[in-house]
Backbone as CSV, one residue per row, in Angstrom:
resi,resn,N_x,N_y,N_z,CA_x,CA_y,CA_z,C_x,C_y,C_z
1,UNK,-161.789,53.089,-82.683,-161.588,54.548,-82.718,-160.720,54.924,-83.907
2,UNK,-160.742,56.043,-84.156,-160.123,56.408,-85.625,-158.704,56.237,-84.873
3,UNK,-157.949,56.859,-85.916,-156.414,56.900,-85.678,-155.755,58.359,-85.706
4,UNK,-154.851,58.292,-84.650,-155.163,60.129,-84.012,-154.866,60.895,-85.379
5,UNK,-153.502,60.147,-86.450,-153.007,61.204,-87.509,-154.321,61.690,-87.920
6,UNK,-155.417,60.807,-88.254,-156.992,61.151,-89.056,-157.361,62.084,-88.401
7,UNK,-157.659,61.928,-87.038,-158.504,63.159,-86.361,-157.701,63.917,-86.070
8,UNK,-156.457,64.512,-85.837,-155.854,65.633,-85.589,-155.317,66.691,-86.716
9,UNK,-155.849,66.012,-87.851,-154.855,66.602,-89.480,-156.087,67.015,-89.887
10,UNK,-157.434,67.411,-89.974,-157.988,67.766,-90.577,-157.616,69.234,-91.701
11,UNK,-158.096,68.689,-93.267,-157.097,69.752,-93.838,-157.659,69.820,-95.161
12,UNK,-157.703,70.313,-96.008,-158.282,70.348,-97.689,-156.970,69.956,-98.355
13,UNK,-156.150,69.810,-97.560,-155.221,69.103,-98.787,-154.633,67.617,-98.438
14,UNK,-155.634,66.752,-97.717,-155.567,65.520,-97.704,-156.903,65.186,-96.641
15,UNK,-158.382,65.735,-97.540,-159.228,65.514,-97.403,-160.402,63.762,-96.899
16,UNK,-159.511,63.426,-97.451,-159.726,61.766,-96.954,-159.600,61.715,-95.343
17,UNK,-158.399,62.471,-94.990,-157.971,62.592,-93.291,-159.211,63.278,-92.409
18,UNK,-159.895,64.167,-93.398,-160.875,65.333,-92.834,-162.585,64.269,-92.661
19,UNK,-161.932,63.086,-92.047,-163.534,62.558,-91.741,-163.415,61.025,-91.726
20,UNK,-162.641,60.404,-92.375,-162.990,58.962,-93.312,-162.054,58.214,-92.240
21,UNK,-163.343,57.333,-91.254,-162.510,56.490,-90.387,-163.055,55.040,-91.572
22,UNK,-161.808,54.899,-91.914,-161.741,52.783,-92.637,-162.447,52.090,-91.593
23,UNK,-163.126,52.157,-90.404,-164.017,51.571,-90.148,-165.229,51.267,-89.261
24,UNK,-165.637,53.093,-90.056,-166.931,53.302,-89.469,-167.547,54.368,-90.952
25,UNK,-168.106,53.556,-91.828,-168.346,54.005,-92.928,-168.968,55.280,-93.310
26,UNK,-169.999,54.667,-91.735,-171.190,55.673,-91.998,-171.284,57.107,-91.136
27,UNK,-169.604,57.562,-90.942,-169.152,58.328,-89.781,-168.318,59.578,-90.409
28,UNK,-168.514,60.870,-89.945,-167.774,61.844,-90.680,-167.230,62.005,-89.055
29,UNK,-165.817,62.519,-89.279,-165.506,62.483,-87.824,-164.789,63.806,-88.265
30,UNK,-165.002,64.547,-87.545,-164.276,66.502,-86.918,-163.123,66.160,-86.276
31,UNK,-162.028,66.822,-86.843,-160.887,66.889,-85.547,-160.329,68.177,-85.555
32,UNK,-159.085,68.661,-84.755,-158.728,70.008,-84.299,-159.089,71.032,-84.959
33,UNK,-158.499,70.853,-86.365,-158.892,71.715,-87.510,-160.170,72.374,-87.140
34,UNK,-161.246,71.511,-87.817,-162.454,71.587,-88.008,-162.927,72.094,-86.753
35,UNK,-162.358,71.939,-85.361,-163.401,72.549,-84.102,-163.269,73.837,-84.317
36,UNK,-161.873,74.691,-84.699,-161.538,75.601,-84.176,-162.612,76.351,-85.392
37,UNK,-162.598,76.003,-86.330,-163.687,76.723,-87.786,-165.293,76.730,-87.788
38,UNK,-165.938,75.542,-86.766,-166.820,74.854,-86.989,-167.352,74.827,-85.433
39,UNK,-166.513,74.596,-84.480,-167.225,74.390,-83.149,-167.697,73.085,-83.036
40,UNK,-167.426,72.480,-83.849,-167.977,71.084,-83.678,-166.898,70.160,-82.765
41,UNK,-167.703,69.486,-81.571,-166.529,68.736,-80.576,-165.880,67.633,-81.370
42,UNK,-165.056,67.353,-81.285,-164.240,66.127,-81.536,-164.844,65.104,-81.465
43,UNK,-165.228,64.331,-82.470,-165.829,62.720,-82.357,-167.305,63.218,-82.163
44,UNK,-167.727,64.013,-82.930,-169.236,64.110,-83.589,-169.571,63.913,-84.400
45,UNK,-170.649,63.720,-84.934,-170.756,63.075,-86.070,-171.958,64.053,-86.540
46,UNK,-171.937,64.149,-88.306,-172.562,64.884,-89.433,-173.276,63.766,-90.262
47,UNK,-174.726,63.362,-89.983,-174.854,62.565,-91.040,-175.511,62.970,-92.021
48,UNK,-175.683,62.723,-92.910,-176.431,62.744,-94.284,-175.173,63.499,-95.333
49,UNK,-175.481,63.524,-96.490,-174.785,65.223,-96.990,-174.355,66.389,-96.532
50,UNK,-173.120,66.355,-96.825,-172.376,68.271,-95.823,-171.619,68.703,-96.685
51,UNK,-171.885,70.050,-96.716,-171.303,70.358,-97.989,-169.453,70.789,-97.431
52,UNK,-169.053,70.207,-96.141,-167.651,70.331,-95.886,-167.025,69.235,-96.481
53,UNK,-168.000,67.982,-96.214,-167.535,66.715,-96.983,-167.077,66.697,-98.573
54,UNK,-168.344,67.544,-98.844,-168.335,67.398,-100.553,-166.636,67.939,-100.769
55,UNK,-166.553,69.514,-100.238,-165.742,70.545,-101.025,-164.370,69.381,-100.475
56,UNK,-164.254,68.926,-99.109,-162.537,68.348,-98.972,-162.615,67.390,-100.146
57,UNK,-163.567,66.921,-100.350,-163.351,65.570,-101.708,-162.932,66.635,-103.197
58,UNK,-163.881,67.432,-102.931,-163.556,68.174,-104.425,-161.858,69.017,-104.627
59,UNK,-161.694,69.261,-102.864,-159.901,69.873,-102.961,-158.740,69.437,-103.148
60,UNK,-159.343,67.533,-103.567,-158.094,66.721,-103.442,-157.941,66.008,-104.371
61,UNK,-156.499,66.178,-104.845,-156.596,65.890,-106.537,-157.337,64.493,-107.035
62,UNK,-156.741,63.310,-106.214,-157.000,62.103,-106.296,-158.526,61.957,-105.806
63,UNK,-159.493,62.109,-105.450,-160.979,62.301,-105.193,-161.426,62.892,-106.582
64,UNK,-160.832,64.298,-106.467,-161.534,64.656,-107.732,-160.998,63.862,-108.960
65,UNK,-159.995,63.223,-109.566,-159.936,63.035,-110.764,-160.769,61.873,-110.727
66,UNK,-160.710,60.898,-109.932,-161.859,59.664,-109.157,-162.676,60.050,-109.793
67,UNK,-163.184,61.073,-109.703,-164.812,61.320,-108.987,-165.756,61.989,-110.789
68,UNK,-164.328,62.456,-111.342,-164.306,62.936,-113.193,-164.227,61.414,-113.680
69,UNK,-163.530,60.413,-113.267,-163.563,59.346,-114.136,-164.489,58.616,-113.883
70,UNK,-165.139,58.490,-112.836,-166.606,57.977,-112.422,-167.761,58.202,-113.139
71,UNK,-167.722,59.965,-113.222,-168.906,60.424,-113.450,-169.017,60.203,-115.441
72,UNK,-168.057,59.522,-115.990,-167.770,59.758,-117.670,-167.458,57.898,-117.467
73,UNK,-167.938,57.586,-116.056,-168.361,56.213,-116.545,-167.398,55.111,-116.527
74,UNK,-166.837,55.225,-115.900,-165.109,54.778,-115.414,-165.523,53.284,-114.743
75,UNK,-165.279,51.821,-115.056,-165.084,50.525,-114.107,-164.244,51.137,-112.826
76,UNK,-165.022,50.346,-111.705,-163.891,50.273,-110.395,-162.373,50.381,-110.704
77,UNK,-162.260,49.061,-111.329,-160.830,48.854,-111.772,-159.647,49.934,-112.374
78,UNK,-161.132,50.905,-113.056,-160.310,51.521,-114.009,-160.043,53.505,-113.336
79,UNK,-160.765,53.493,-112.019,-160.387,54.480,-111.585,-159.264,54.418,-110.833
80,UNK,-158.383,55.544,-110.985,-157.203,56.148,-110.663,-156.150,54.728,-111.079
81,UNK,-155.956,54.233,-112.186,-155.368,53.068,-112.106,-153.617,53.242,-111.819
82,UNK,-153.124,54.523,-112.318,-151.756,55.097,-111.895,-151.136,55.235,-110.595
83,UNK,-152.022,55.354,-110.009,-151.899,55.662,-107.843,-152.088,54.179,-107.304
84,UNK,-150.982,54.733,-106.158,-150.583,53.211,-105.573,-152.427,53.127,-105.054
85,UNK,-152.730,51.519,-104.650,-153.900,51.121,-104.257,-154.210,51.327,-103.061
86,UNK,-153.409,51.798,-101.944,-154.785,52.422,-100.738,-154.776,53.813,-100.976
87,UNK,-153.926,54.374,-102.031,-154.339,55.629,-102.130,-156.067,56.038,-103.329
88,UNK,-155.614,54.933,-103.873,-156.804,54.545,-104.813,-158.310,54.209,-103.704
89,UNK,-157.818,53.175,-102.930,-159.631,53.067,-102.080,-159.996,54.336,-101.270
90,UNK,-158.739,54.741,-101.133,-159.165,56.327,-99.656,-159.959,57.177,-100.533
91,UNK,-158.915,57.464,-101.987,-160.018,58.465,-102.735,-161.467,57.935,-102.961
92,UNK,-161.883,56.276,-103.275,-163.092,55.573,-103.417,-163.557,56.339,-102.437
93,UNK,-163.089,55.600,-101.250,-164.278,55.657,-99.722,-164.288,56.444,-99.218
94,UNK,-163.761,57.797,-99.603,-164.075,59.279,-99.064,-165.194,59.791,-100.040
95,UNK,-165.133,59.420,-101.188,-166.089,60.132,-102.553,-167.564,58.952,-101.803
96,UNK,-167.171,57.808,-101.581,-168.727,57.008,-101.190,-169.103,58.075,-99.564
97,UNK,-167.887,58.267,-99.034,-168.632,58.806,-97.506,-169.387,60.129,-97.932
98,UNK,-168.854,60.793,-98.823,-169.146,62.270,-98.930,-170.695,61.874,-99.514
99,UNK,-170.815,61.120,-100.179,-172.120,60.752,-100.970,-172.074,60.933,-102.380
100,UNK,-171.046,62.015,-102.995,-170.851,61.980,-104.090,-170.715,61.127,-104.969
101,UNK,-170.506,59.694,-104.416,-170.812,58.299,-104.901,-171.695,57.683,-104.752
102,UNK,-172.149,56.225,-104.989,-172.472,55.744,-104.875,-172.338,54.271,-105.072
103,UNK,-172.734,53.548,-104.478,-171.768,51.892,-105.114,-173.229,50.799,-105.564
104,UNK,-173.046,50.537,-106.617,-174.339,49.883,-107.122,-174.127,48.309,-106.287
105,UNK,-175.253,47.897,-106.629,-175.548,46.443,-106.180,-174.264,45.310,-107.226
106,UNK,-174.034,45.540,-108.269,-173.245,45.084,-109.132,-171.806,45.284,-108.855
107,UNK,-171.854,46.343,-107.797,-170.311,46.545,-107.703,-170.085,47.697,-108.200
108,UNK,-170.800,48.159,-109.087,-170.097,49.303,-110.139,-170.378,51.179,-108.814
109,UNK,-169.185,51.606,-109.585,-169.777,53.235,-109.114,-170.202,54.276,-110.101
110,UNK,-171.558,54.850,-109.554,-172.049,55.627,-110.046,-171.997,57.258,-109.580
111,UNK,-172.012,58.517,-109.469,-172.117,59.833,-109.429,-173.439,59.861,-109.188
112,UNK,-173.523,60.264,-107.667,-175.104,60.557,-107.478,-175.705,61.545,-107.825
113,UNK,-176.799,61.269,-108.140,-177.782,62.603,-109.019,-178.457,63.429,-108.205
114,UNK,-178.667,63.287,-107.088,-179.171,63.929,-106.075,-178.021,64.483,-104.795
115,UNK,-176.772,64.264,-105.125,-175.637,64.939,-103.729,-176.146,66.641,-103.676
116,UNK,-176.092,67.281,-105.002,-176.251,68.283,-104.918,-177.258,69.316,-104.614
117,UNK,-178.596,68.730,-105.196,-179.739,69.606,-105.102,-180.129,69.183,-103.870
118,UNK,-179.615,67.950,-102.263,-179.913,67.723,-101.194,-179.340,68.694,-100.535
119,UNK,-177.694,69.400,-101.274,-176.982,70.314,-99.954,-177.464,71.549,-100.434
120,UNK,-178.685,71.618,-101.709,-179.104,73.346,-101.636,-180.263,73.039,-100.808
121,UNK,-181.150,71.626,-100.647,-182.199,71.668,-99.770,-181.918,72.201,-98.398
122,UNK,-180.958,72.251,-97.899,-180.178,72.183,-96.623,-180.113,73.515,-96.131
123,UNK,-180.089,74.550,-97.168,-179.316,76.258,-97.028,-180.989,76.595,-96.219
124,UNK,-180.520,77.319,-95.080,-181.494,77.775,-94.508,-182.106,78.556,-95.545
125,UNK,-183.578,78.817,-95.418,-184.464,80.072,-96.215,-184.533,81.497,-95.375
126,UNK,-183.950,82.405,-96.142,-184.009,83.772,-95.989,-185.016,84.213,-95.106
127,UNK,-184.748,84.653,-94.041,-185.781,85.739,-93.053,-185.774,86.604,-93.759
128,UNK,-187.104,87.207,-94.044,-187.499,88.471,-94.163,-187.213,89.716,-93.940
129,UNK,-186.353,90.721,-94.372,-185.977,91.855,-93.354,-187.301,92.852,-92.834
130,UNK,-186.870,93.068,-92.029,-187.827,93.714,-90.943,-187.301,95.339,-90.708
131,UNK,-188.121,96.312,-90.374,-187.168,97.477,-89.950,-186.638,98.398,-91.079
132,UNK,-185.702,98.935,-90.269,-184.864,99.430,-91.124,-183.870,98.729,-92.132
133,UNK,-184.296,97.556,-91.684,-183.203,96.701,-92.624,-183.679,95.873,-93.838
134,UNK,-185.096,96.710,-93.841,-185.590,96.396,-95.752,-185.097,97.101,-96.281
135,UNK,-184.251,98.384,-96.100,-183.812,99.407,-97.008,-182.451,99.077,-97.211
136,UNK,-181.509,98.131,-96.227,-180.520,97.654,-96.932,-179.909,96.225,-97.449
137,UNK,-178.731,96.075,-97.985,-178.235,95.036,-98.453,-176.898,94.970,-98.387
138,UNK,-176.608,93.571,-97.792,-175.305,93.718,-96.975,-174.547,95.160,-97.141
139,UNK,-174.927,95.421,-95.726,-174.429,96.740,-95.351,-174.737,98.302,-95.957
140,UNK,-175.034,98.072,-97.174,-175.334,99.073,-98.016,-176.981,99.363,-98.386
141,UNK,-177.435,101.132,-98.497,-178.411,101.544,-99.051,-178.704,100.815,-100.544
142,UNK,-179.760,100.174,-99.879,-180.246,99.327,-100.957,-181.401,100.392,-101.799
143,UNK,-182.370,101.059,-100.778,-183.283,102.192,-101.335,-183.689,102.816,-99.910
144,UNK,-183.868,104.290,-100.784,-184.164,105.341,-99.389,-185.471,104.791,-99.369
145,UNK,-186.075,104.830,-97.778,-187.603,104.639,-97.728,-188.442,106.107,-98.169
146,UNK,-189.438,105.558,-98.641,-190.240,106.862,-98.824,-191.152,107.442,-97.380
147,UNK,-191.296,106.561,-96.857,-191.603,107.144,-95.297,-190.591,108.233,-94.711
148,UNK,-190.896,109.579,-95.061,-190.285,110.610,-94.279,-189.398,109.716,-92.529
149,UNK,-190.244,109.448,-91.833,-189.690,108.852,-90.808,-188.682,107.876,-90.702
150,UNK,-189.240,107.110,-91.315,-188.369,105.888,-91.593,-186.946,106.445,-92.428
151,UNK,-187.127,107.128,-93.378,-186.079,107.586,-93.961,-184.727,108.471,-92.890
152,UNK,-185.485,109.538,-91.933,-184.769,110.039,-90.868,-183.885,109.038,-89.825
153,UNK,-184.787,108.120,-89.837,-184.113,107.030,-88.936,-182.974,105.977,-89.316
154,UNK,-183.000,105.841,-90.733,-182.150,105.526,-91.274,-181.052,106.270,-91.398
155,UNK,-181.231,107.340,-91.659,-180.396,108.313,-91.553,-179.311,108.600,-90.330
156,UNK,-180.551,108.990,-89.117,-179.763,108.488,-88.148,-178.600,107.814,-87.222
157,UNK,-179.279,106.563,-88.212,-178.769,105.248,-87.539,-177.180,105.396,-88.148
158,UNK,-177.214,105.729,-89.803,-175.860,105.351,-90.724,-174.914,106.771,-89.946
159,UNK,-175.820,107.288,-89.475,-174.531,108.775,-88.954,-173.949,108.184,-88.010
160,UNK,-174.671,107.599,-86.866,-174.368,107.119,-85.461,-173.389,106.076,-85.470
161,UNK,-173.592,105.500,-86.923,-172.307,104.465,-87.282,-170.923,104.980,-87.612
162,UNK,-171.040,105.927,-88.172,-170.092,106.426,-88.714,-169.167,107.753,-88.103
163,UNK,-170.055,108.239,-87.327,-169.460,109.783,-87.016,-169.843,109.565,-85.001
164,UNK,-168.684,109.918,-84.733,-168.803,109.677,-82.798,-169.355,110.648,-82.526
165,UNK,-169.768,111.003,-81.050,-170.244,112.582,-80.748,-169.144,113.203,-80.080
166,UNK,-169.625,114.310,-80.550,-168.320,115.669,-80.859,-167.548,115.884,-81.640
167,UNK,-167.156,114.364,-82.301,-166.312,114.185,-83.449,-166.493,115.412,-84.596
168,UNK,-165.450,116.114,-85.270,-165.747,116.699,-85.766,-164.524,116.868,-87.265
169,UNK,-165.767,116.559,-88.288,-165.022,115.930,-89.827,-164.833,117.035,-90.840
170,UNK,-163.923,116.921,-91.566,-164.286,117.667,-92.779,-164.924,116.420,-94.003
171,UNK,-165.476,117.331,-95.066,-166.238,116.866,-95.833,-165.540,115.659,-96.523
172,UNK,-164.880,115.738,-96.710,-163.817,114.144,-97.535,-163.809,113.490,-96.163
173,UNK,-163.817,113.991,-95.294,-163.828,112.962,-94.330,-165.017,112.036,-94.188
174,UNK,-165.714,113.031,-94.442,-167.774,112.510,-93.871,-167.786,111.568,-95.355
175,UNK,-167.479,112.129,-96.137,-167.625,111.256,-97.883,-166.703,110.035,-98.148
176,UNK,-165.599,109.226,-97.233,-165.074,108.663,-96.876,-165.482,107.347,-95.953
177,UNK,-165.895,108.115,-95.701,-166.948,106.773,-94.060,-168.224,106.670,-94.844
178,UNK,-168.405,107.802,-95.588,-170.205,107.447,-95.836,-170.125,106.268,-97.185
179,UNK,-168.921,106.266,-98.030,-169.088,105.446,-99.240,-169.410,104.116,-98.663
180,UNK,-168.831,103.159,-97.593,-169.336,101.691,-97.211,-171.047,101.703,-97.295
181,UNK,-171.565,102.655,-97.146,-173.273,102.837,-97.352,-173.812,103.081,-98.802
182,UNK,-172.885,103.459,-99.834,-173.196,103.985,-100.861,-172.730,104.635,-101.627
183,UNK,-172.498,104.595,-103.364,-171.389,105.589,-103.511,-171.821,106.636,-104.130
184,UNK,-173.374,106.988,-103.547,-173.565,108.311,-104.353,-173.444,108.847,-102.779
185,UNK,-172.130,109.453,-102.254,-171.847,109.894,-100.759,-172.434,111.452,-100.581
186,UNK,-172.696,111.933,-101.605,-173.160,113.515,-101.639,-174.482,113.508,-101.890
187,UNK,-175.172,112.448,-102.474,-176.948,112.696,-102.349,-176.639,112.278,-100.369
188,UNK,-176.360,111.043,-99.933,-176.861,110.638,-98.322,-176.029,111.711,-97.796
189,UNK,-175.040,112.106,-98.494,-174.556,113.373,-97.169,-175.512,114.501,-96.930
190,UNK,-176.136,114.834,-97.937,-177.233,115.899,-98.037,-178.016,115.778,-97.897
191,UNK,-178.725,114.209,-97.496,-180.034,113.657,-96.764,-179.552,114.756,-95.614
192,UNK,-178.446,113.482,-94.825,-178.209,113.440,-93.543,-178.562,115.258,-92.991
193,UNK,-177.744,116.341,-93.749,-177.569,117.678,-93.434,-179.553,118.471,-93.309
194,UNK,-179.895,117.608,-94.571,-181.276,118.259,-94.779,-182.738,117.832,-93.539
195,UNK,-181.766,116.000,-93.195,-183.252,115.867,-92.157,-182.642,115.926,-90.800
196,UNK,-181.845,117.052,-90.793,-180.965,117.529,-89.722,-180.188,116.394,-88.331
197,UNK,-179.685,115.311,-88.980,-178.971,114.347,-88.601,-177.645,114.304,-88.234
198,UNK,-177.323,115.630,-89.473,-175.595,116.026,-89.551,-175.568,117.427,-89.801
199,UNK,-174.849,118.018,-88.923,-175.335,119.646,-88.569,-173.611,119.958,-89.597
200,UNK,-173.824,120.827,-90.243,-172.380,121.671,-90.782,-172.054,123.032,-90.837
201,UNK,-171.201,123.106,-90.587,-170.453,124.576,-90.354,-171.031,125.780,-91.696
202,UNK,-171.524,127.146,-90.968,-171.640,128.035,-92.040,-170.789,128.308,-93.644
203,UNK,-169.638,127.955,-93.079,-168.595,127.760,-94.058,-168.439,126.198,-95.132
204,UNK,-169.181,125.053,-94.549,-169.026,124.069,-94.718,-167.794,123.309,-94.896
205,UNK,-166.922,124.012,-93.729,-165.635,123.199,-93.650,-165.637,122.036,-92.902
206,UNK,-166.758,121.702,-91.816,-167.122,120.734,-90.523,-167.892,120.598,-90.700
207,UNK,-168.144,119.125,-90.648,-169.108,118.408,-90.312,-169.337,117.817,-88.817
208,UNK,-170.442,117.427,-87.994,-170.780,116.827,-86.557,-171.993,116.303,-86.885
209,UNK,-172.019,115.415,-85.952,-173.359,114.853,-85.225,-174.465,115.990,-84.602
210,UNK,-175.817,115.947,-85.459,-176.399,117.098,-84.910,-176.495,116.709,-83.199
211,UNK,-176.705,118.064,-82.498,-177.115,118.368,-80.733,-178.570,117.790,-80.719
Protein backbone atom coordinates (compact mmCIF):
# COMPACT_ATOMS: atom_id res chain seq x y z
CA UNK A 1 0.00 0.00 0.00
CA UNK A 2 1.27 3.47 -0.63
CA UNK A 3 2.39 5.47 2.33
CA UNK A 4 -0.32 7.63 3.97
CA UNK A 5 2.11 11.09 3.65
CA UNK A 6 1.66 10.09 -0.48
CA UNK A 7 -2.00 9.63 -0.39
CA UNK A 8 -3.11 12.27 1.97
CA UNK A 9 -0.78 15.35 0.49
CA UNK A 10 -2.00 15.41 -2.81
CA UNK A 11 -0.79 18.90 -4.12
CA UNK A 12 0.93 20.74 -7.33
CA UNK A 13 3.62 21.66 -5.32
CA UNK A 14 5.09 18.27 -4.64
CA UNK A 15 3.51 16.54 -7.46
CA UNK A 16 5.45 13.27 -7.25
CA UNK A 17 3.16 12.85 -3.82
CA UNK A 18 -0.02 13.44 -6.21
CA UNK A 19 0.05 9.65 -7.49
CA UNK A 20 3.62 7.95 -7.58
CA UNK A 21 3.47 4.85 -5.29
CA UNK A 22 7.65 3.48 -5.56
CA UNK A 23 5.92 0.36 -5.90
CA UNK A 24 3.25 0.07 -8.07
CA UNK A 25 4.55 1.70 -11.25
CA UNK A 26 1.77 1.27 -13.22
CA UNK A 27 -0.64 3.07 -10.56
CA UNK A 28 -1.80 6.76 -10.29
CA UNK A 29 -3.24 6.82 -6.88
CA UNK A 30 -5.98 9.94 -5.76
CA UNK A 31 -5.85 11.02 -2.25
CA UNK A 32 -7.88 13.70 -0.09
CA UNK A 33 -6.92 16.50 -2.21
CA UNK A 34 -7.86 15.11 -5.39
CA UNK A 35 -11.42 13.50 -4.06
CA UNK A 36 -12.65 16.65 -2.88
CA UNK A 37 -11.80 18.35 -6.79
CA UNK A 38 -12.30 15.19 -8.72
CA UNK A 39 -14.69 12.77 -6.83
CA UNK A 40 -12.49 10.21 -7.42
CA UNK A 41 -12.47 7.53 -4.24
CA UNK A 42 -9.28 7.02 -2.65
CA UNK A 43 -7.13 4.17 -4.08
CA UNK A 44 -8.51 4.35 -7.70
CA UNK A 45 -6.77 4.13 -10.25
CA UNK A 46 -6.40 6.38 -13.81
CA UNK A 47 -4.71 4.43 -16.36
CA UNK A 48 -3.27 5.48 -19.51
CA UNK A 49 -2.47 9.39 -19.94
CA UNK A 50 -4.30 12.16 -17.61
CA UNK A 51 -3.81 15.27 -18.16
CA UNK A 52 -3.80 15.79 -13.98
CA UNK A 53 -0.69 13.65 -14.15
CA UNK A 54 0.92 15.58 -16.89
CA UNK A 55 0.18 19.31 -15.35
CA UNK A 56 1.46 18.02 -11.34
CA UNK A 57 4.76 16.92 -13.28
CA UNK A 58 4.79 20.13 -15.24
CA UNK A 59 4.11 22.28 -11.59
CA UNK A 60 7.15 20.91 -10.07
CA UNK A 61 10.30 22.45 -10.51
CA UNK A 62 12.44 19.30 -10.33
CA UNK A 63 10.08 17.19 -12.99
CA UNK A 64 10.02 19.98 -15.11
CA UNK A 65 13.68 20.94 -15.36
CA UNK A 66 14.08 16.77 -15.69
CA UNK A 67 11.77 16.66 -18.17
CA UNK A 68 13.70 20.17 -20.30
CA UNK A 69 16.93 18.24 -19.87
CA UNK A 70 15.53 15.05 -21.25
CA UNK A 71 13.75 16.41 -23.96
CA UNK A 72 17.41 18.48 -25.35
CA UNK A 73 18.73 14.99 -24.85
CA UNK A 74 20.15 14.75 -21.40
CA UNK A 75 22.04 10.90 -20.22
CA UNK A 76 20.20 9.40 -17.12
CA UNK A 77 23.19 10.33 -15.25
CA UNK A 78 23.14 13.67 -16.36
CA UNK A 79 19.59 14.68 -15.34
CA UNK A 80 19.11 16.86 -12.38
CA UNK A 81 22.75 16.04 -11.39
CA UNK A 82 22.67 19.03 -8.51
CA UNK A 83 19.57 17.40 -6.39
CA UNK A 84 20.15 15.00 -3.79
CA UNK A 85 19.38 11.34 -5.55
CA UNK A 86 15.87 10.20 -4.41
CA UNK A 87 14.89 13.51 -5.16
CA UNK A 88 16.43 12.94 -8.58
CA UNK A 89 14.51 9.26 -9.20
CA UNK A 90 10.97 10.73 -7.78
CA UNK A 91 11.30 13.49 -10.43
CA UNK A 92 12.46 10.32 -13.04
CA UNK A 93 9.51 8.05 -11.93
CA UNK A 94 6.81 10.55 -11.75
CA UNK A 95 7.80 12.04 -15.46
CA UNK A 96 7.92 7.87 -16.54
CA UNK A 97 4.36 7.46 -14.56
CA UNK A 98 2.86 10.55 -16.13
CA UNK A 99 4.07 9.13 -19.56
CA UNK A 100 5.82 12.14 -20.41
CA UNK A 101 8.75 9.77 -20.47
CA UNK A 102 9.76 7.11 -21.56
CA UNK A 103 12.68 4.62 -20.74
CA UNK A 104 14.34 2.98 -23.78
CA UNK A 105 15.48 -0.60 -23.90
CA UNK A 106 19.19 0.82 -23.55
CA UNK A 107 18.41 2.49 -20.48
CA UNK A 108 18.31 5.86 -21.96
CA UNK A 109 15.21 8.47 -21.51
CA UNK A 110 13.42 9.75 -24.13
CA UNK A 111 10.26 12.60 -24.26
CA UNK A 112 7.37 10.89 -25.67
CA UNK A 113 6.05 12.04 -28.94
CA UNK A 114 2.72 10.99 -28.54
CA UNK A 115 1.85 12.13 -24.42
CA UNK A 116 0.24 14.98 -25.93
CA UNK A 117 -1.81 14.56 -29.02
CA UNK A 118 -3.25 11.14 -26.76
CA UNK A 119 -4.63 13.75 -23.92
CA UNK A 120 -6.29 15.95 -26.91
CA UNK A 121 -7.61 12.43 -28.22
CA UNK A 122 -9.26 12.14 -24.84
CA UNK A 123 -11.30 15.80 -24.76
CA UNK A 124 -14.77 14.76 -25.27
CA UNK A 125 -16.26 16.05 -28.90
CA UNK A 126 -18.63 18.93 -28.76
CA UNK A 127 -22.51 18.21 -28.75
CA UNK A 128 -24.20 20.08 -31.05
CA UNK A 129 -26.35 22.90 -29.69
CA UNK A 130 -29.85 22.31 -30.02
CA UNK A 131 -32.69 24.95 -29.29
CA UNK A 132 -32.31 28.00 -28.27
CA UNK A 133 -28.92 27.40 -27.48
CA UNK A 134 -27.56 27.67 -31.18
CA UNK A 135 -28.00 31.34 -30.73
CA UNK A 136 -25.67 31.40 -27.82
CA UNK A 137 -22.10 31.15 -26.55
CA UNK A 138 -21.12 30.70 -23.18
CA UNK A 139 -23.82 32.56 -21.85
CA UNK A 140 -23.91 35.24 -24.33
CA UNK A 141 -25.99 36.29 -27.68
CA UNK A 142 -23.99 34.76 -30.04
CA UNK A 143 -26.74 35.80 -33.02
CA UNK A 144 -30.40 36.84 -32.96
CA UNK A 145 -32.35 34.01 -34.76
CA UNK A 146 -34.06 35.09 -37.76
CA UNK A 147 -37.09 32.98 -36.91
CA UNK A 148 -39.51 35.66 -35.60
CA UNK A 149 -40.44 32.88 -32.97
CA UNK A 150 -37.50 31.60 -32.04
CA UNK A 151 -36.17 35.04 -31.68
CA UNK A 152 -39.31 35.93 -29.10
CA UNK A 153 -38.39 32.99 -27.17
CA UNK A 154 -35.13 33.86 -26.73
CA UNK A 155 -36.08 36.86 -25.73
CA UNK A 156 -38.21 35.59 -23.31
CA UNK A 157 -36.14 33.27 -21.83
CA UNK A 158 -32.99 36.17 -21.26
CA UNK A 159 -35.88 38.46 -19.51
CA UNK A 160 -37.06 35.56 -17.23
CA UNK A 161 -33.35 35.34 -16.31
CA UNK A 162 -32.84 38.48 -15.51
CA UNK A 163 -35.89 40.46 -14.36
CA UNK A 164 -38.37 38.58 -11.43
CA UNK A 165 -42.15 39.15 -11.73
CA UNK A 166 -43.35 42.37 -10.53
CA UNK A 167 -39.91 43.39 -10.20
CA UNK A 168 -39.79 46.67 -11.30
CA UNK A 169 -36.33 48.40 -12.93
CA UNK A 170 -35.23 51.49 -14.17
CA UNK A 171 -33.43 51.54 -17.41
CA UNK A 172 -29.62 51.37 -16.13
CA UNK A 173 -30.98 48.89 -14.20
CA UNK A 174 -32.49 46.62 -17.13
CA UNK A 175 -28.96 47.71 -19.15
CA UNK A 176 -26.99 46.36 -16.24
CA UNK A 177 -28.34 42.74 -15.99
CA UNK A 178 -28.83 42.71 -19.73
CA UNK A 179 -24.86 43.36 -20.54
CA UNK A 180 -23.86 39.41 -19.22
CA UNK A 181 -26.00 38.65 -22.64
CA UNK A 182 -24.40 41.28 -24.68
CA UNK A 183 -23.00 44.57 -24.86
CA UNK A 184 -25.03 46.11 -27.38
CA UNK A 185 -27.78 46.28 -24.10
CA UNK A 186 -30.04 48.88 -26.03
CA UNK A 187 -30.47 46.97 -29.45
CA UNK A 188 -31.77 43.47 -26.90
CA UNK A 189 -33.43 45.97 -24.63
CA UNK A 190 -35.51 47.15 -27.57
CA UNK A 191 -35.96 43.62 -28.92
CA UNK A 192 -37.26 42.66 -25.58
CA UNK A 193 -39.83 46.08 -25.41
CA UNK A 194 -40.72 45.58 -29.27
CA UNK A 195 -41.65 41.63 -29.16
CA UNK A 196 -43.47 42.67 -26.08
CA UNK A 197 -41.40 40.58 -23.50
CA UNK A 198 -40.58 43.77 -21.44
CA UNK A 199 -43.48 46.14 -21.03
CA UNK A 200 -42.20 50.03 -20.06
CA UNK A 201 -43.64 52.85 -18.53
CA UNK A 202 -45.21 55.78 -20.80
CA UNK A 203 -42.55 57.88 -19.42
CA UNK A 204 -39.88 55.23 -19.78
CA UNK A 205 -38.74 55.51 -16.32
CA UNK A 206 -39.78 51.47 -15.52
CA UNK A 207 -39.16 48.75 -16.79
CA UNK A 208 -41.26 44.98 -15.88
CA UNK A 209 -41.84 41.72 -17.04
CA UNK A 210 -44.65 41.95 -19.58
CA UNK A 211 -48.51 40.54 -17.93
Amino acid sequence: MPDQHVVNHVSFREPWHAGYDPQHTSTYWCGSAAEEETGVARGSKMNGPHWRRVLAMLGNADARTAYAQIVLGAAPNDVLPDVKEQRRQRAIAGLLESGLVQRQASGGLVAGEAIFRDLLAQQPRRQPRTGLDRFMRLGRIETYPANLAERRALLARIATETIAPGEKLTERQVNERLLSYTDDVVLLRRYMVDFGVLQRTPSGSSYSLAE
